[in-house]
C-alpha positions in Angstrom: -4.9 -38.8 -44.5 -3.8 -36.6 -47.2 -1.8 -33.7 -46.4 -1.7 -30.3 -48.2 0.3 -27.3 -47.9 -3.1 -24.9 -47.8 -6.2 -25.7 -48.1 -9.1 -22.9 -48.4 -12.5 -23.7 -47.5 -14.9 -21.8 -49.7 -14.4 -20.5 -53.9 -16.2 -17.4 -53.2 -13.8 -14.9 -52.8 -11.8 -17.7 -51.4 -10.4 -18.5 -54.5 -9.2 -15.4 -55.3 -6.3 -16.2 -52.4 -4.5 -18.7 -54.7 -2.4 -16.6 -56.8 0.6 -17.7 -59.2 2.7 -17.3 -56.4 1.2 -20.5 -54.5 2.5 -21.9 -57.5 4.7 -24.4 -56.2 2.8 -25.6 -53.3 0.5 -28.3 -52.5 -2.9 -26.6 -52.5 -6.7 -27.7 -51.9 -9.6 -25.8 -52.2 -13.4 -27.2 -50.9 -16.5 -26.1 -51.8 -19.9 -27.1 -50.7 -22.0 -25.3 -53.1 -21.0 -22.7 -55.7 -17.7 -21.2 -57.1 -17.9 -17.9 -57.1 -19.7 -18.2 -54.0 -22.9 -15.7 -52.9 -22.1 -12.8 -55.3 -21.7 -14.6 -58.8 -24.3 -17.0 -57.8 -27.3 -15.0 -55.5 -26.3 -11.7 -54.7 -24.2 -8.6 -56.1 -23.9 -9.8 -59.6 -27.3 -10.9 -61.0 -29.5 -9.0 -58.2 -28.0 -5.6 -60.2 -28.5 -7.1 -63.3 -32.3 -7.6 -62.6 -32.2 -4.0 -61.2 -30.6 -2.3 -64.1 -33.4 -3.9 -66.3 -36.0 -2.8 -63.6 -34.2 0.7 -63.8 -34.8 0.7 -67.7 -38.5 -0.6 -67.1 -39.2 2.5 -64.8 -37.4 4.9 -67.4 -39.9 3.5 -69.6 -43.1 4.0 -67.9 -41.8 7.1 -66.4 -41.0 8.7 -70.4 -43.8 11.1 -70.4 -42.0 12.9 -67.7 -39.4 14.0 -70.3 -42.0 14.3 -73.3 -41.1 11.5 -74.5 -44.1 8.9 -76.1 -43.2 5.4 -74.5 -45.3 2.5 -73.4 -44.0 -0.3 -71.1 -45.6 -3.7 -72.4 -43.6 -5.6 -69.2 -41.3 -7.0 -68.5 -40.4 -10.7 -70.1 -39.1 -12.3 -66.6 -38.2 -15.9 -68.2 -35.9 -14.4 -70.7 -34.3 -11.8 -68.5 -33.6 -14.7 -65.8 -32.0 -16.6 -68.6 -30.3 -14.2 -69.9 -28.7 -13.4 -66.4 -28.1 -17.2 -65.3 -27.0 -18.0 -68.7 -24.4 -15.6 -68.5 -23.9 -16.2 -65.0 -23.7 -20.2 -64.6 -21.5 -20.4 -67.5 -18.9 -18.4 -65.5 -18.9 -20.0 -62.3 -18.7 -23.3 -64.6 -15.5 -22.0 -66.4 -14.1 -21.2 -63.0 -14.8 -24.5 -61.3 -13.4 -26.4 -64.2 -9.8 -24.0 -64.4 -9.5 -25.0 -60.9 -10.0 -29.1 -61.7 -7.7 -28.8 -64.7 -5.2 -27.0 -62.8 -2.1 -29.0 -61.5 -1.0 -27.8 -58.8 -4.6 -27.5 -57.0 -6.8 -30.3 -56.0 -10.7 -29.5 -56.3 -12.7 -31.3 -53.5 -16.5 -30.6 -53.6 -18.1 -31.3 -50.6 -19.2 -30.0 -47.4 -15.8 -29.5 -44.7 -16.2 -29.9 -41.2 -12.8 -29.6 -38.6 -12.0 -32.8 -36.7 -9.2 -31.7 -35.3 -6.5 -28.4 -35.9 -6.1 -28.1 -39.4 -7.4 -31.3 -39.6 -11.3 -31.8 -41.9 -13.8 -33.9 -42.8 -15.1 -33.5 -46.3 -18.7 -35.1 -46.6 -19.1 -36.1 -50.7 -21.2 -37.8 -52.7 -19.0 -40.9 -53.1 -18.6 -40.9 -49.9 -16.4 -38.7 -46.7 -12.4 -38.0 -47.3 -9.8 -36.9 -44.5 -7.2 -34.3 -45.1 -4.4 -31.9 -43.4 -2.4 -28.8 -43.8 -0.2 -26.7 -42.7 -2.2 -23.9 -43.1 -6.0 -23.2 -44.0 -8.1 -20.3 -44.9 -12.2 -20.1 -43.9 -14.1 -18.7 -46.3 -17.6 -20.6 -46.1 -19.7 -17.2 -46.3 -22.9 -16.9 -44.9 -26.6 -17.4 -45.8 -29.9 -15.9 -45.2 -31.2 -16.2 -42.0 -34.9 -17.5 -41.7 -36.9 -16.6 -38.8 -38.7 -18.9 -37.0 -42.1 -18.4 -37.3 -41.1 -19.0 -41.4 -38.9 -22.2 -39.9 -42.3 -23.7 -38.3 -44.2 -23.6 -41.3 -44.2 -26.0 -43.7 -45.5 -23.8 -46.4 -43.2 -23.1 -48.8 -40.6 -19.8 -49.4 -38.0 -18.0 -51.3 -34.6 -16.3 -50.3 -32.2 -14.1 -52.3 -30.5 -17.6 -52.9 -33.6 -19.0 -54.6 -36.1 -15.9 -55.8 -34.5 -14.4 -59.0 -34.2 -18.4 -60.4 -38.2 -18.8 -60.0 -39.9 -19.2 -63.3 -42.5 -16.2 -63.2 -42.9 -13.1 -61.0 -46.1 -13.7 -57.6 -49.1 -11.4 -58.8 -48.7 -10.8 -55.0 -45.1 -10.6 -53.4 -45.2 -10.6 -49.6 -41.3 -9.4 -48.1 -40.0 -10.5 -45.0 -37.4 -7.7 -43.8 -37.0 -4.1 -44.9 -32.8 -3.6 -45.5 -30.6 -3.5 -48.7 -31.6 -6.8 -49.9 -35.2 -6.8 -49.3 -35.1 -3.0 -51.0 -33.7 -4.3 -54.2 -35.7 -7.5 -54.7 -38.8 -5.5 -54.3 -37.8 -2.8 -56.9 -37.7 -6.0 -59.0 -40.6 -7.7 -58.7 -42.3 -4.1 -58.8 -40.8 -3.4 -61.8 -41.8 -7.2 -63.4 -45.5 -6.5 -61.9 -45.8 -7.7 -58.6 -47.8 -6.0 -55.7 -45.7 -6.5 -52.9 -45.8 -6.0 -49.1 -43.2 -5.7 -47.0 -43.1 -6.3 -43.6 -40.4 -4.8 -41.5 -40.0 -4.7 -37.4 -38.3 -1.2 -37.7 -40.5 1.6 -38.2 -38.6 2.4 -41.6 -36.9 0.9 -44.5 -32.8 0.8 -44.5 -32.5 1.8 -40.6 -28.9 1.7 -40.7 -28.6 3.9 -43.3 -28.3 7.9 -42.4 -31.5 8.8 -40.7 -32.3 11.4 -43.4 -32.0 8.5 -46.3 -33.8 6.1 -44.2 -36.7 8.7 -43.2 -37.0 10.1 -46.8 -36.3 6.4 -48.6 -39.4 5.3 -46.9 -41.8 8.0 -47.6 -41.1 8.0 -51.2 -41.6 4.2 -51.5 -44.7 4.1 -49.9 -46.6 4.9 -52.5 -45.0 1.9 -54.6 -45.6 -0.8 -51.8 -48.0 -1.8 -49.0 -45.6 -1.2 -46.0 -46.2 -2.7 -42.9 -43.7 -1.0 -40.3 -42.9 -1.9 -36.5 -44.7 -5.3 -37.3 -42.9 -9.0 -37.4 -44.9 -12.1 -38.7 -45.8 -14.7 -35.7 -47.0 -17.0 -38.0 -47.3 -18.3 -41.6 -50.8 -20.3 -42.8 -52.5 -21.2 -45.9 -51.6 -23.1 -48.5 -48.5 -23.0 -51.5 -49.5 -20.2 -54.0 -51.9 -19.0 -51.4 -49.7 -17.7 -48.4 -51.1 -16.1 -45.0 -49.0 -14.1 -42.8 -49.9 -13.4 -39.5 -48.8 -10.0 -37.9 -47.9 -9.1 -34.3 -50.4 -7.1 -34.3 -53.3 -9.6 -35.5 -53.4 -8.1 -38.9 -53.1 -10.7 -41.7 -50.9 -9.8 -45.3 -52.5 -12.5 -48.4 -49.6 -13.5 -50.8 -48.6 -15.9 -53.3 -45.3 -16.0 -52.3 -42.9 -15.0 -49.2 -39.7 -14.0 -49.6 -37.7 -13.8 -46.6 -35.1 -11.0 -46.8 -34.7 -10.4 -42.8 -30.6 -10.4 -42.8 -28.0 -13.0 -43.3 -26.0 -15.2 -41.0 -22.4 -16.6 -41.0 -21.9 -20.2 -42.1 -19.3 -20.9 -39.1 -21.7 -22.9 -37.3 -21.4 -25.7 -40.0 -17.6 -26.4 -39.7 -17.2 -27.9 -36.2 -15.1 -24.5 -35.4 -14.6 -26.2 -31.9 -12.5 -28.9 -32.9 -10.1 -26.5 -34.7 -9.6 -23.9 -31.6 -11.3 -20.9 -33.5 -12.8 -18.7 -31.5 -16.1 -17.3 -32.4 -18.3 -14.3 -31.6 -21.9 -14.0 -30.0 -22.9 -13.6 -33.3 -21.4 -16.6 -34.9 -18.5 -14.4 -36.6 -15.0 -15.6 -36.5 -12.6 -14.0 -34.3 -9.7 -12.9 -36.3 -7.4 -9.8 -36.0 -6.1 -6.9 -37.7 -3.9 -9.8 -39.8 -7.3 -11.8 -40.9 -5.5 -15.0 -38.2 -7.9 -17.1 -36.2 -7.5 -18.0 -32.8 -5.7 -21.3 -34.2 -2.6 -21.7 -35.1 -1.9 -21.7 -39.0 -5.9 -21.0 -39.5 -6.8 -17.5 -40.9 -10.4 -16.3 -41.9 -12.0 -13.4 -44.8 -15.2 -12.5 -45.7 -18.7 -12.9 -44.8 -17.9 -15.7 -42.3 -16.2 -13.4 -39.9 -16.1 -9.3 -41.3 -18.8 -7.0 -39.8 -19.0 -5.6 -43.3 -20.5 -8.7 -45.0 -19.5 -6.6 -48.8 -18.1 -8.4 -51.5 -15.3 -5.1 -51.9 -14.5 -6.0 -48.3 -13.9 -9.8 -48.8 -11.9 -9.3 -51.9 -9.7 -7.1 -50.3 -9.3 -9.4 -46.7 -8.5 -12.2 -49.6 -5.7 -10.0 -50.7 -4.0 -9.3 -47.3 -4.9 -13.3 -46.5 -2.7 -14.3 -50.0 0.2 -11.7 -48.8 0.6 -13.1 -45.5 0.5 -16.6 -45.8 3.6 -16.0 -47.8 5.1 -13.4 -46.2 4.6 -14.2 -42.0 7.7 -11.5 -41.4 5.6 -8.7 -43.3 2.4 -8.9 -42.4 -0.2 -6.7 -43.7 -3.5 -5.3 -42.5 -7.1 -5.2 -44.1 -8.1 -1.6 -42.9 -12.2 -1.4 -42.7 -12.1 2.1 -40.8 -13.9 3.9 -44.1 -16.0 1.0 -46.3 -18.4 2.6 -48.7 -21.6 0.6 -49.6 -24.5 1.3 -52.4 -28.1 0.1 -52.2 -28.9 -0.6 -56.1 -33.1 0.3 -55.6 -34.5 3.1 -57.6 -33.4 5.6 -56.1 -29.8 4.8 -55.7 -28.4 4.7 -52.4 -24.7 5.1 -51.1 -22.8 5.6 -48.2 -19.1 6.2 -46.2 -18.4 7.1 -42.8 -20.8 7.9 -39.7 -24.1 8.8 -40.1 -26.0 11.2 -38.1 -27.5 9.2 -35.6 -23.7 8.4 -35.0 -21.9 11.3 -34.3 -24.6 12.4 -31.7 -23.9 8.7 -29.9 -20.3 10.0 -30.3 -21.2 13.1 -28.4 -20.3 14.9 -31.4 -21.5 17.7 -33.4 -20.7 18.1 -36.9 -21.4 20.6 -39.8 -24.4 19.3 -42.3 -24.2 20.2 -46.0 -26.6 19.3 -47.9 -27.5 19.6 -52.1 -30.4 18.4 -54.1 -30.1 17.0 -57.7 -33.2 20.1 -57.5 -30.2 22.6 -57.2 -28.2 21.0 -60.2 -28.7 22.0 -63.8 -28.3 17.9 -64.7 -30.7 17.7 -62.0 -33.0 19.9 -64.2 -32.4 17.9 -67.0 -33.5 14.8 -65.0 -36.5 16.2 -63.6 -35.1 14.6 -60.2 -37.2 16.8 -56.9 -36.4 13.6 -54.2 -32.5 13.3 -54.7 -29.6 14.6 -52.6 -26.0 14.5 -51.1 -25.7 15.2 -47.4 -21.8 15.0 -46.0 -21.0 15.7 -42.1 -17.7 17.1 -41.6 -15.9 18.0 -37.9 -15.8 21.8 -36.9 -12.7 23.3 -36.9 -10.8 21.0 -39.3 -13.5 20.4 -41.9 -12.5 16.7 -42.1 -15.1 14.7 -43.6 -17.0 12.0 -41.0 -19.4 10.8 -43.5 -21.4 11.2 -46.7 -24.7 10.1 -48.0 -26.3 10.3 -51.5 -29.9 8.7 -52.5 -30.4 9.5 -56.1 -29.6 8.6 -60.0 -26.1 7.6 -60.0 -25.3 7.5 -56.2 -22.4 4.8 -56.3 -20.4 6.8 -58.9 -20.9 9.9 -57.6 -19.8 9.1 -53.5 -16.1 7.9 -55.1 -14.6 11.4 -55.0 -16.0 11.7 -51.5 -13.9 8.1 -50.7 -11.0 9.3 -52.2 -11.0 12.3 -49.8 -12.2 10.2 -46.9 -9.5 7.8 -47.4 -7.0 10.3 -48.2 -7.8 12.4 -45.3 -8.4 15.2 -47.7 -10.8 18.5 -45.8 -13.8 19.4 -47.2 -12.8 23.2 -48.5 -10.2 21.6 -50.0 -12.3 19.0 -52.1 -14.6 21.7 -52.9 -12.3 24.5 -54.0 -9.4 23.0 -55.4 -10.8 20.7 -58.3 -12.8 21.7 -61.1 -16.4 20.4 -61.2 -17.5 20.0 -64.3 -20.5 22.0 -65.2 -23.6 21.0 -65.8 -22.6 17.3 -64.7 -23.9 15.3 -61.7 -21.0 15.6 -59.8 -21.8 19.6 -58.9 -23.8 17.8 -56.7 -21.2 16.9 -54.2 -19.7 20.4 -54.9 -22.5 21.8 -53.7 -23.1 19.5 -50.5 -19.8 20.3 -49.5 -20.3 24.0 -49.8 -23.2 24.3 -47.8 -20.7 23.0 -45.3 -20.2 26.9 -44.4 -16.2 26.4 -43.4 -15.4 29.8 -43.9 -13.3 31.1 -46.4 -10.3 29.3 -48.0 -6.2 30.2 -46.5 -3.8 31.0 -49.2 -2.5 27.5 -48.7 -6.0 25.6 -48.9 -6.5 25.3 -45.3 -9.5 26.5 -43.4 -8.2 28.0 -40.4 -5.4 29.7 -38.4 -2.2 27.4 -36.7 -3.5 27.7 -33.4 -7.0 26.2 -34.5 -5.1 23.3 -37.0 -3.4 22.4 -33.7 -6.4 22.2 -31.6 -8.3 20.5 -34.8 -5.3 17.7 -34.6 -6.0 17.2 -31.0 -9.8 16.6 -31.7 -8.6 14.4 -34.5 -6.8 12.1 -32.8 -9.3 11.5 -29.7 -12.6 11.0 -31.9 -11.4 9.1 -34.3 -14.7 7.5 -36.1 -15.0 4.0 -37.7 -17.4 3.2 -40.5 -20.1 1.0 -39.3 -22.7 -1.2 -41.5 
C-alpha cells in the first residue's frame, strides 16, 4: 500500500487546497468524475452562461418596450451549447492535465471508498489500488437527488448534470422541483422555446427565499409557465420523447422531456464513511466543526459533502481554511458561514443575506421593513422595470441589518454593499447617510430601501440613538444573534 502525506478526495474545489506550500509533500488527489467538479462542469459556470444568453434573448423580444425595432429569430441551442462546453471542457482538461504533469502530486482517477482510517480503496479502470495517509480531505460533492417515483420508471430523464449537454431544446419541458436550479433551467429552455411545466410540492416557487420574493417571484412567472403548485408526481408513464406525469392529485402534465430539479444530495454515502470513523448527519452531511475536522483523526471535510450552504463561494472559502490548517495545527482557523449571500440567476435576478421575514418572526422578533422599487429609481425609469425591489430588515433600536433581499436587473451586484455592511457590522443610517450614492445609478435603490427603514434622524457621530439606548441595543445584540440560513 502506497502511502501519501495528503490525499484529497474530489478536484472540485478540492483542488484548490493544494497550494505551493504543499510543495514539498507527498500529495494525491482522486477523482471520480470531473476536475473542477459540479460548478465548471454542471452548475454555476455554464448554467449562467446559458442564462446570460437567455437574458439577451428576452432583451430582444422585449425591445419594443424601449422603442427599439428588434425581432428575436431564436435562439441557436447547438452553437450556444458548444460554445459554452467548448470553452468549458477545455478548462477542466487543462486542469486535469497540470495536476498529471505536476511532480509532486499523483493523479488517481477513480472512484475512492475508506477501508479503514485514512486508509481507501480506489476502483479504476485497470483495475482497484490501495493507499494511505497521514492526513486526507473529503471533498466528493454532491448530486441531484431523484425521487422515487422518477427512480421506478424506466423512462428516460435529465438532471442539471445532463440537460444543458442535450442536442436540441423539448418543444415541451416538464420540471420536477420549483428552487434555484429548477428557476434557472426553466428561464433557459423558455428563452430557447420550450413550453415548460413545473411541478413543485410547495405552494410557490423559491420557498426559502424571503416570503415577499417567493410570493411576488411566483406570480410574475406564471404567466411564462404552466405551474403546478402543492402537487408531487406519483408516477411517470409513456414512452421516451413522449413522457406522462402523473400528479398527486390525479391530474396528468404531457412532456417530451423531464427534468428533475427537486434538490441535491451529498455524495458521502459513496465512501464507506463507516470504516473511516466519520460521523455523519440525518441528512447524509459530514459532521465537521468550526475547523472543517471530521470526527476522524487526520480526516477534515469542505464543501457540498458536508456545508449546509451547498455554494460554490462557500466551498472555496472552507478550501482555504482546510489548506491553512493542515499546515498550521497550532493556528487554526475558522470558516465563518453566519452571513453567506446567494443569487438566483433567473430573469428577474434574485439575491439574498441574512434572515428573511418568515425568520425573524420564528425568532420572536420584530424588525423594521424598508422597502424601494426600481419604480422609485430614475435608472429604474430608464429600465421600464414596475416588478423590482430591495427589501432589508433591520433590529429596532440599533438599526443593525438582519437581512436583505433584492429581485430585479442586477440583483447580485447590487446586495454587495449590503454584505459589506452585514459583515462589517455597519447600521443602516449609517450605510445610508454616510456614502454617496451615485445618482441616477441602480444602486439608489438600496439607498432608498434603507431609508424607508424610518430610524430617526442621524447623531452628530453617525449613530441613531442616545447611550442609554446603544447599551440596551448591545444587550439585544448579543442575545439574538441571527445566523444566515439557505
Amino acid at each position: 500500500m502506497r502511502r501519501h502525506d495528503l490525499v484529497v478526495i474530489g478536484a472540485g474545489s478540492g483542488n484548490a487546497v493544494i497550494d505551493d506550500s504543499f510543495a514539498g509533500l507527498d500529495v494525491a488527489i482522486v477523482e471520480e468524475k470531473w476536475f473542477g467538479g459540479t460548478c465548471l462542469n454542471a452548475g454555476c459556470i455554464p448554467s449562467k452562461m446559458f442564462a446570460y444568453a437567455a437574458h439577451v434573448a428576452r432583451t430582444v423580444g422585449e425591445a419594443g418596450t424601449y422603442d427599439v425595432g428588434a425581432e428575436l429569430l431564436g435562439v441557436r441551442w447547438r452553437a450556444m451549447r458548444d460554445r459554452v462546453f467548448g470553452r468549458l471542457d477545455a478548462e477542466r482538461e487543462e486542469g486535469r492535465r497540470g495536476r498529471r504533469e505536476a511532480d509532486s502530486v499523483t493523479v488517481y482517477e477513480g472512484r475512492a471508498r475508506f477501508t479503514g482510517p485514512r486508509e481507501l480503496r480506489i476502483a479504476r479502470a485497470d483495475g482497484s489500488v490501495d493507499i494511505g495517509a497521514r492526513q486526507i480531505v473529503i471533498a466528493a460533492g454532491g448530486r441531484p437527488l431523484v425521487p422515487p417515483p422518477v427512480l421506478r420508471s424506466s423512462l428516460p430523464y435529465e438532471t442539471s448534470d445532463t440537460v444543458m449537454r442535450i442536442d436540441a431544446p423539448p418543444r415541451r419541458l416538464a420540471v420536477l422541483g420549483g428552487g434555484y436550479i429548477a428557476a434557472e433551467l426553466a428561464e433557459v429552455f423558455a428563452a430557447a422555446g420550450s413550453s415548460v411545466v413545473i411541478v413543485e410540492k410547495e405552494d410557490r416557487l423559491l420557498g426559502p427565499q424571503d416570503e415577499t420574493v417567493a410570493e411576488r417571484f411566483t406570480e410574475l412567472v406564471r404567466s411564462r409557465y404552466d405551474l403546478r403548485l402543492g402537487r408531487e408526481v406519483t408516477a411517470v408513464g409513456g414512452r421516451p420523447g413522449a413522457l406522462r406525469l402523473t400528479l398527486d392529485d390525479a391530474s396528468t402534465v404531457e412532456a417530451d422531456m423531464l427534468l428533475v430539479a427537486a434538490g441535491r444530495v451529498p455524495n458521502s454515502d459513496r465512501l464507506n464513511l463507516e470504516a473511516a470513523g466519520v460521523a455523519l448527519h440525518d441528512d447524509g452531511r459530514v459532521v465537521v466543526d468550526a475547523y472543517q475536522r471530521t470526527t476522524a483523526e487526520g480526516v477534515f471535510a469542505l464543501g457540498d459533502i458536508c456545508t449546509p450552504l451547498p455554494l460554490k463561494h462557500v466551498a472555496n472559502r472552507e478550501a482555504q481554511v482546510v489548506a491553512h490548517n493542515l499546515r498550521h495545527p497550532g493556528d487554526l482557523i475558522t470558516a465563518d458561514h453566519d452571513l453567506v449571500p446567494a443569487a438566483v440567476f433567473t430573469s428577474p435576478e434574485i439575491a439574498s443575506i441574512g434572515a428573511t421575514g418568515q425568520e425573524c418572526r420564528d425568532r420572536g422578533l420584530d424588525p423594521l421593513v424598508g422597502e424601494a422599487r426600481y419604480a422609485d429609481i430614475a435608472y429604474g425609469w430608464a429600465m421600464e422595470d414596475t416588478t423590482g425591489f430591495c427589501k432589508v430588515l433591520a433590529e429596532r433600536g440599533t438599526g443593525r441589518l438582519l437581512g436583505a433581499h433584492l429581485m430585479g436587473p442586477q440583483a447580485a451586484t447590487l446586495i454587495q454593499p449590503l454584505v459589506l455592511a452585514m459583515t462589517l457590522g455597519i447600521d443602516a443610517l449609517t450605510v445610508a447617510e454616510s456614502p454617496y450614492w451615485i445618482h441616477p445609478a441602480l444602486t439608489e435603490l438600496v439607498e432608498k430601501a434603507l431609508l424607508d427603514l424610518d430610524l430617526g434622524p442621524a447623531r452628530p457621530d453617525g449613530g441613531a440613538g442616545g447611550a442609554e439606548e446603544e447599551a440596551a441595543a448591545e444587550d439585544q445584540v448579543s442575545s439574538s444573534r441571527l445566523t444566515s440560513e439557505r
